[in-house]
Phi, psi and omega in degrees: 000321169294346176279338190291298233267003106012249173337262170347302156308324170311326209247000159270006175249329179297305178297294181320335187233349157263015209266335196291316199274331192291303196216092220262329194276317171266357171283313173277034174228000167280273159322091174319122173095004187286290174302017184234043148257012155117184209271182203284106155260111184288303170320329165278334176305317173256003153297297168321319165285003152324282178300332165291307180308312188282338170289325166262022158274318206292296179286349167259014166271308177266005161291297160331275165261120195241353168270321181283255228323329187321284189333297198308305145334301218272309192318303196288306242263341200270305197295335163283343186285322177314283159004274178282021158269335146342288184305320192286232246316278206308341165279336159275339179283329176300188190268328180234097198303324202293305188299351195271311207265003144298308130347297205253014203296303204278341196250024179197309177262351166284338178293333189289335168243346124325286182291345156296288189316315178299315176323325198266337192288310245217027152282153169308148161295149172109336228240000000 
């Protein structure tokens, strides 16, 4: 069941970092809380949709395969908590915290802890 849902997140982070790379302008003009990080660079929208591509290669390495693939899960589950420890500062520093991390809950703090928990419930022994 964890490789499904694995899996799953890849292709919802895979549509996320190419929706970033194809149209940089209306992914940040869309994504609710985006525009209020400051104005618009499309070369960092799609650097970062890149970086969304290499995070769902990580969890569809360990969807595939889940003994190879673990690191690259462990890898992928660290750059998105990173991420959203990024969001917990700028939502305690903001005006509005609740709204904020209410705002970023479903697209910023759950993939991280989806891919944690499979990360931590599915490690090798030994690891």
């Amino acid at each position: 069941m964890t490789r499904w849902i694995a899996a799953l997140l890849a292709l919802l982070l895979v549509a996320n970092g190419v929706w970033m790379l194809a149209t940089p302008q209306p992914w940040y003009d869309t994504v609710p809380g985006v525009a209020l990080t400051g104005l618009f660079n499309p070369h960092f929208v799609r650097d970062i949709g890149m970086a969304y591509l290499t995070v769902a290669g990580g969890l569809a390495w360990f969807a595939w395969r889940p003994v190879q693939g673990w690191p690259a899960l462990v890898l992928a589950a660290t750059f998105l908590a990173l991420h959203a420890s990024i969001h917990v500062v700028d939502s305690a520093c903001g005006p509005g915290p609740l709204q904020s991390v209410l705002r970023d809950l479903p697209g910023v703090y759950l993939p991280p802890l989806i891919a944690g928990a499979i990360a931590f419930f599915n490690r090798p022994k030994g690891a």
